[in-house]
C-alpha positions in Angstrom: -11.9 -22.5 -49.0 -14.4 -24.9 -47.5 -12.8 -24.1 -43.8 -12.9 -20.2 -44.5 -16.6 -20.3 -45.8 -17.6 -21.9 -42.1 -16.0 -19.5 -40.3 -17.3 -16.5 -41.8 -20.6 -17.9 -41.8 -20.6 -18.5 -37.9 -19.5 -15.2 -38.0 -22.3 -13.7 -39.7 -24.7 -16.3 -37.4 -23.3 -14.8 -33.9 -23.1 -10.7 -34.9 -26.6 -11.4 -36.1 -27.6 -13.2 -32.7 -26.0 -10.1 -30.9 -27.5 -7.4 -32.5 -31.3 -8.8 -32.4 -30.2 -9.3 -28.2 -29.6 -5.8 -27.4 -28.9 -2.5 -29.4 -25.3 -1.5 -30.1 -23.9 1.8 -27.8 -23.3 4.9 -30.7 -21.5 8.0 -29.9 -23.0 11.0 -31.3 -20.6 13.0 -30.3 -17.4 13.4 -28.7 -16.2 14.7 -25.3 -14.3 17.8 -24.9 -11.2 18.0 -23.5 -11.4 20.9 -21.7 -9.4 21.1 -18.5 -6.1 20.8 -19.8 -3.9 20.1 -16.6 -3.9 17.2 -14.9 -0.6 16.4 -13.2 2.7 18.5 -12.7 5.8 16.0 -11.5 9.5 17.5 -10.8 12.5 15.8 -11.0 16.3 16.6 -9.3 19.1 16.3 -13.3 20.6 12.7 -11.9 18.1 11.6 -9.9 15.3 8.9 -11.2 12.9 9.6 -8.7 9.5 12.0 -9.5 8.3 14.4 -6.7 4.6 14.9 -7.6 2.4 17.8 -7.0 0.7 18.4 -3.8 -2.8 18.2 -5.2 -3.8 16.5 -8.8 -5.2 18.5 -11.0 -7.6 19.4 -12.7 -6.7 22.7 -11.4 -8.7 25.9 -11.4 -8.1 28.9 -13.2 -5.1 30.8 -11.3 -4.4 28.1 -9.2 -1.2 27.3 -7.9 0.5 24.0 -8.0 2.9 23.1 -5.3 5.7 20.3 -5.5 7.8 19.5 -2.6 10.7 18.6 -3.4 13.6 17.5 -0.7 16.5 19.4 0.4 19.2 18.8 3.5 22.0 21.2 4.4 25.0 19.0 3.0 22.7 18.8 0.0 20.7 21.8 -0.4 18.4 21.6 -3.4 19.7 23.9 -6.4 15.8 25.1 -7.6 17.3 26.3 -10.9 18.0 22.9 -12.7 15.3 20.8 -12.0 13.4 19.1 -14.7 9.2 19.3 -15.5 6.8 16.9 -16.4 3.3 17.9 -17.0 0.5 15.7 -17.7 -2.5 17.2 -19.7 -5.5 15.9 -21.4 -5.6 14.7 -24.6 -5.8 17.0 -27.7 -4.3 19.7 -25.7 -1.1 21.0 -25.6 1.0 23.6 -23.7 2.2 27.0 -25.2 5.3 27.1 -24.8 6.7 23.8 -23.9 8.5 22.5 -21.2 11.6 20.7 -21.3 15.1 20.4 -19.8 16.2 21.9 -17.4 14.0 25.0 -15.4 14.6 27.4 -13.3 11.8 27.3 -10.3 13.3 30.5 -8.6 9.6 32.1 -8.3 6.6 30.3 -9.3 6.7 29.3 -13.3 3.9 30.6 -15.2 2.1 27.3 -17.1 -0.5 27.9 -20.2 -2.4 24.7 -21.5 -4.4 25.0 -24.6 -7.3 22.7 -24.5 -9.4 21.0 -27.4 -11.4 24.1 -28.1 -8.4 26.6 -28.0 -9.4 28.1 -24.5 -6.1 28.5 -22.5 -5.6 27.9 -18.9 -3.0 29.5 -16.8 -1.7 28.4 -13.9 1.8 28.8 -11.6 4.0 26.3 -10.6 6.0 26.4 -7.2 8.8 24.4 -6.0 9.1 24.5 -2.4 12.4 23.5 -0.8 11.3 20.9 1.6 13.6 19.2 4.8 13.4 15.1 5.8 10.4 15.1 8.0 13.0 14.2 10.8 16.3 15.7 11.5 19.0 14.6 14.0 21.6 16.1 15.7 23.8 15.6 19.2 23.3 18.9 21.1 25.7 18.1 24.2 27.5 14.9 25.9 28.7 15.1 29.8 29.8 12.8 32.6 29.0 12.8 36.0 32.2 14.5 36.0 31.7 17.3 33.9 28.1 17.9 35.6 29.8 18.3 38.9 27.4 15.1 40.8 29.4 13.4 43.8 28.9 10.3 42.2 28.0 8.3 39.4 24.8 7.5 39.8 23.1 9.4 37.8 20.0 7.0 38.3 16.8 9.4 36.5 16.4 11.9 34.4 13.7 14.4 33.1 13.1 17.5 31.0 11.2 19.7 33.2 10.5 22.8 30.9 13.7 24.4 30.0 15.8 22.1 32.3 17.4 18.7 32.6 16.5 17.6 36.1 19.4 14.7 37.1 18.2 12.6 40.3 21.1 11.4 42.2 20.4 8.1 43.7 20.3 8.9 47.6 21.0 12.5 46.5 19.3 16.1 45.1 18.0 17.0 42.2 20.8 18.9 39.7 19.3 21.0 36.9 21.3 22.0 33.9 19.9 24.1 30.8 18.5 21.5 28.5 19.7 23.3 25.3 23.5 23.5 26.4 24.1 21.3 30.1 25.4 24.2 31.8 24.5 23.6 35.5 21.5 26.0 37.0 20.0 24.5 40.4 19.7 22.2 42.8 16.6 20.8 44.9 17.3 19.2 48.0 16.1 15.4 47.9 12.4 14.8 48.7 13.8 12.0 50.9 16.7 9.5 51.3 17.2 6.6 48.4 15.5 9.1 45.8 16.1 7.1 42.5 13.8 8.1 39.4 12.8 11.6 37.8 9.7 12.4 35.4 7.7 15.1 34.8 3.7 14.5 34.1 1.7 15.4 31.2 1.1 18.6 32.6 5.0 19.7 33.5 5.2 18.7 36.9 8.3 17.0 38.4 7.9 14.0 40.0 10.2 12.2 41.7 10.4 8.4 43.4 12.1 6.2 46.4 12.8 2.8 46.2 11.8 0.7 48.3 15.2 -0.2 49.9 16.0 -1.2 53.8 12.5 -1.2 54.5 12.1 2.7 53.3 9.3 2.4 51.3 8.1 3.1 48.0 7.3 7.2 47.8 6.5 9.6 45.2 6.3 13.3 45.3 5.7 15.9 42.8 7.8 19.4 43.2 5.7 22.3 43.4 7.0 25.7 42.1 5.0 27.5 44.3 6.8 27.0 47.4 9.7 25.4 46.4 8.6 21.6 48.1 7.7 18.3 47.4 4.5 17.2 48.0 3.7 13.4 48.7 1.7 11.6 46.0 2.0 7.8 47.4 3.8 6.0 50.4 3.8 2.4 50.0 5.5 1.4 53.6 7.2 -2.1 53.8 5.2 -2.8 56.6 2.0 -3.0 54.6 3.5 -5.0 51.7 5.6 -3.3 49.6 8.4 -5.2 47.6 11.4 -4.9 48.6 13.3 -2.5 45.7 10.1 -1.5 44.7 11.1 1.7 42.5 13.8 1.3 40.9 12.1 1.8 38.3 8.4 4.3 37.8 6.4 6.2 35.3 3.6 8.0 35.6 0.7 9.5 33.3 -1.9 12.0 33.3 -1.4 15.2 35.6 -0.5 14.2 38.9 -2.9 17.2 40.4 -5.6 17.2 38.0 -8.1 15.3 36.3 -7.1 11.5 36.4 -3.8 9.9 36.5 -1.3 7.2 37.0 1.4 6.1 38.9 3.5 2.5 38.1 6.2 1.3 39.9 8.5 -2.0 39.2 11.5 -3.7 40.8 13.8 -6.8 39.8 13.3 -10.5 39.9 9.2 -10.1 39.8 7.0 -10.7 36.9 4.3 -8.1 38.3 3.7 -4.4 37.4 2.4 -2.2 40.3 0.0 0.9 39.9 -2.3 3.4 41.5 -5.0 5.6 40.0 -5.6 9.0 41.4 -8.0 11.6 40.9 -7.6 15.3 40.9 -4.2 14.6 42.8 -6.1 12.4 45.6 -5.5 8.1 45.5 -8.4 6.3 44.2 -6.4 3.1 44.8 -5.3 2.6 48.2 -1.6 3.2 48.9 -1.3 -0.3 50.9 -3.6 -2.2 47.5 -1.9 -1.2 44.1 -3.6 -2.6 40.9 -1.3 -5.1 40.3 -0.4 -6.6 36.6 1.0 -9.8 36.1 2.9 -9.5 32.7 3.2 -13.4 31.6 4.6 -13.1 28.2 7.8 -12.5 30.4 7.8 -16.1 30.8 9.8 -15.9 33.8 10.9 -13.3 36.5 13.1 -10.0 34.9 16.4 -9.6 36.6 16.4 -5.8 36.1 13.1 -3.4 36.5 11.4 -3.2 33.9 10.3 0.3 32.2 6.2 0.5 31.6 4.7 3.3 29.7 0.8 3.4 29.8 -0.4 4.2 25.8 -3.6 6.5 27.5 -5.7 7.7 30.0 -8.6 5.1 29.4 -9.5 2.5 31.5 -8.6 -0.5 29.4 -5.4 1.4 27.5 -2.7 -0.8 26.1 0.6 -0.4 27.2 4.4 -0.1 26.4 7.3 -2.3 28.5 10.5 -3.2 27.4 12.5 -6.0 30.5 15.6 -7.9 30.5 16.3 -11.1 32.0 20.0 -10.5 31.7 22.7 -11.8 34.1 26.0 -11.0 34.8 28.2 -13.7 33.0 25.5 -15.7 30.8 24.8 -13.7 27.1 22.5 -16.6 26.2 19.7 -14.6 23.3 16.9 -15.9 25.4 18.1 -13.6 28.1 18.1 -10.4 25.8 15.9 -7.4 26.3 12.5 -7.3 24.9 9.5 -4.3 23.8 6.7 -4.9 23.6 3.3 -3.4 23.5 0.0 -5.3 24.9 -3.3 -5.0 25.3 -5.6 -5.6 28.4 -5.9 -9.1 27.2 -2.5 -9.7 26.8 -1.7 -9.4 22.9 1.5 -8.8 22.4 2.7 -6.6 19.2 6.8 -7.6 19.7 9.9 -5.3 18.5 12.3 -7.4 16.5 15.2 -8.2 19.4 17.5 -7.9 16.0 16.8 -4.3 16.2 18.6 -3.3 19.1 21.8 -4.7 21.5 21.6 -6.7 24.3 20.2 -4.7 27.2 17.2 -1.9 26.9 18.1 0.5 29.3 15.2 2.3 29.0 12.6 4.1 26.2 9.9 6.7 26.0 7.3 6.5 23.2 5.9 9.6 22.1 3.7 11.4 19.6 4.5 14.5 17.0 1.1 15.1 15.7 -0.1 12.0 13.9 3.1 10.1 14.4 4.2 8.0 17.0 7.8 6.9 17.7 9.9 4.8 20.5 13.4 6.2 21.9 15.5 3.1 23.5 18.2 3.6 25.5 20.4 0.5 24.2 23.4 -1.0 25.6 25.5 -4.1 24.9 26.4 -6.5 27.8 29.8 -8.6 27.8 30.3 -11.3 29.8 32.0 -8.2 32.6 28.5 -6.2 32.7 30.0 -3.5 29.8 29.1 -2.2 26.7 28.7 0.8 24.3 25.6 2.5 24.3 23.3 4.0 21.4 19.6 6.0 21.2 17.6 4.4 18.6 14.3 5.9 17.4 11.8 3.9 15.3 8.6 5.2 13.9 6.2 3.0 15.3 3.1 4.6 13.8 2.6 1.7 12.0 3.4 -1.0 14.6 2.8 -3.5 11.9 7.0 -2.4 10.9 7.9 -3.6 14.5 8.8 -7.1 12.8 11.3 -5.4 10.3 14.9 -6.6 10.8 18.0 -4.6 9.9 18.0 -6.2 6.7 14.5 -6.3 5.8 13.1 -4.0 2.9 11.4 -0.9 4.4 13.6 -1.1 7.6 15.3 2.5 6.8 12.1 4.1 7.1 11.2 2.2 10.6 14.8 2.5 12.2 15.5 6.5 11.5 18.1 7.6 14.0 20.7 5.6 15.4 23.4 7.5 17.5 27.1 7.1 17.7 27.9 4.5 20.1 29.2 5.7 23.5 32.6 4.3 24.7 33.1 0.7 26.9 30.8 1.3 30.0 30.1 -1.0 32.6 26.9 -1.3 33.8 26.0 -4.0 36.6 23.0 -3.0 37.5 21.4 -2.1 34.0 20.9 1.5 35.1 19.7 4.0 32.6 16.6 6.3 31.8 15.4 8.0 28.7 13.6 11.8 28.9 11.9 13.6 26.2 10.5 17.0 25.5 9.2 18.5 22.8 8.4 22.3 21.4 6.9 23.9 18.8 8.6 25.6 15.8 7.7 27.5 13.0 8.5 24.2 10.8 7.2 21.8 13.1 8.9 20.7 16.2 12.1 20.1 18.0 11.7 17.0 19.8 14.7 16.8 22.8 16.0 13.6 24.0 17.9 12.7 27.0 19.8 9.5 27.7 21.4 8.4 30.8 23.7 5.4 31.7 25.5 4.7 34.7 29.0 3.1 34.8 31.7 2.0 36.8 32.9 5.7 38.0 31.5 9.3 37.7 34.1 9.6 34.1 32.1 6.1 32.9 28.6 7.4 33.7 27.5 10.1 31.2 24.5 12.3 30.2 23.3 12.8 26.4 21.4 15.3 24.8 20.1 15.1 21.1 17.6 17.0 19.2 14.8 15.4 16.5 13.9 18.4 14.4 10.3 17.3 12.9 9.2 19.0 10.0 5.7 19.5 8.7 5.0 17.5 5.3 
């Protein structure tokens, strides 16, 4: 008793401290609970997971409340049994009641009676909504089936509605991009043509490499009068590398405004590019910029591909290089991506995400997105391998770390194609092309995919289609 006496008496000793230090916080009233609606979730009978409204409440007289909810064509969503969750305020209630399963055929009418008996109507819509990406193969050809000489199909491009296909030491073949039915050719610029691209503004460019003293050139093909007009002559007499070209990229339009051109060969470690202005060289054809690239560590045995991020004069920049030879799979020789700034900070790919050798890649952008298409190959100890197209959403390059079986790495990696039959591939040849529309949904995003084998059967032409649609 003596113990309980103390403690109520301390008791007594601190509330009355407390109160003489400050004065206690009374209601005097209470707070209405007035707006009634708050949240509106949806869920699919079977499935745990909650697709939530498009906007939290609270909502305004009238207002209608969208839920997306996904849907594929081998599952299409059935908007007749789906299941409603509201969330409303307390001491308010909705008349009638939802529950079970509902049909969400049109809009369902919602009435919340709040704390003073006002009701508040509002309409709930379920909208149907697709993956934000789709893929699907649209066609697959050889050299055969394309009706090229050889099998060096050694660049390709989407320029506008066509697939332009540069035959090393050949034309240009065009073929409709939406079904590879042949349309065209254009007569090579000049001998050992090797690459094909088209600039930000359409044009098709095409390259030489550098190859028994021939020089590195590139032209882009004017439509006005059917000819290729010369952007850059690199001679060998004044420098040039020998197989300069084999590999090239360019950015910006090549006749407007300011612009790019980068060329690489094997067995360097150096990047080579020219600015030009309003379709003129600002750097002189015989002086390229030249960029060392020593995270490489050593010389790459096969071009590298190099994809400048922007326009601005100290823009970052995509490569992916391979120090692979013919006979030695040691991992240190595998194929690397990277991204690096000006100053050399490198943002790496995991190498467990893709196969040996990285043919080639195109990053690109669908609205606020960004995502990398690699060309990927394996490499036996005989130069062959089957071949995929991977495309990672790289928007957040922080993911590039992810492995295959890292948490989160379904959301990163979101296409990987069937892999093409046993080519082989000694010299590592391959390119990637992308183009991309506008739909009513979104966009259809094309890409191409090249890889040259051992005969025109081995070496084949891919087309698939990324159908993007707005969240």
């Amino acid at each position: 008793m003596k113990i309980l006496n103390k403690i109520a008496a301390l008791a007594c000793f601190w509330g009355a401290a407390l109160v003489s230090c400050e004065s206690p916080d009374l209601s005097t009233g209470r707070t209405d609970q007035v707006n009634g609606l708050l949240n509106v979730t949806i869920q699919i009978p079977g499935n745990p997971a909650e697709f939530y409204a498009t906007q939290k409440g609270p909502y305004e007289e009238g207002e209608e409340i969208t839920v997306k909810v996904p849907t594929t064509d081998e599952d299409p969503l059935d908007v007749t049994r789906l299941i409603c969750t509201v969330s409303i305020e307390h001491n308010c209630y909705v008349d009638p009641p939802v529950g079970g399963e509902m049909d969400f055929t049109e809009p369902y009418k919602i009435t919340v009676i709040d704390a003073l008996g006002n009701r508040h109507t509002n309409t709930i819509r379920v909208v149907p909504t697709p993956p934000k990406t789709k893929f699907s193969k649209v066609w697959e050809k050889s050299c055969t089936d394309l009706g090229l000489p050889s099998r060096n199909n050694t660049g390709i491009a989407i320029y506008g509605q066509y697939l332009a296909v540069q035959e090393y030491n050949g034309p240009v073949y065009l073929y409709d991009m939406k079904t590879g039915a042949a349309v065209k050719t254009i007569d090579a610029a000049r001998s050992f043509m090797m690459k094909a691209r088209t600039d930000d503004a359409g044009h098709l460019i095409t390259s030489r490499e550098n190859i028994y003293g021939a020089g590195f050139m590139v032209f882009y093909y004017s439509e006005t009068d059917q000819e290729h007009k010369l952007l850059l002559d690199y001679t060998a007499g004044d420098g040039c590398p020998g197989d300069l070209g084999y590999n090239m990229n360019v950015a910006g339009d090549v006749t407007s405004g300011t612009a790019y051109i980068y060329g690489t060969g094997p067995n360097d470690m150096t990047v080579y590019y020219w600015k030009l202005q309003d379709g003129q060289l600002v750097t002189p054809a015989n002086q390229p910029n030249k960029l060392r690239y020593g995270p490489a560590g050593s010389a790459w045995t096969a071009a590298p591909a190099i994809q400048r991020v922007s326009l601005d004069d100290n823009s970052d920049h995509y490569i992916s290089y391979t120090k692979w030879v013919n006979g030695n799979s040691d991992e240190a020789l595998k194929s690397r991506f990277n991204i690096f700034t000006p100053s050399m900070e490198v943002t790496a790919l995991n190498a467990a995400d893709h196969e040996y050798r990285l043919l080639g890649f195109n990053v690109f952008k669908v609205e606020d997105d960004t995502y990398l298409a690699l060309n990927d190959q394996g490499a036996d100890q005989w130069a062959g391998g089957g071949a995929t197209l991977k495309v990672f959403d790289i928007t957040d390059t922080s993911k590039m770390e992810l492995g295959p079986d890292d948490d989160g790495y379904g959301d990163f990696c979101i296409f990987t194609s069937d892999m093409s039959v046993w080519i082989q591939n000694y010299f590592s040849w391959g390119d990637v092309a992308v183009y991309k529309e506008a739909t009513s949904t979104g966009y259809d995003v094309y890409i191409a995919t090249s890889i040259v084998g051992f005969d025109p059967g081995q070496s084949i032409v891919r087309m698939y289609k990324m159908s993007y649609f707005r969240q």
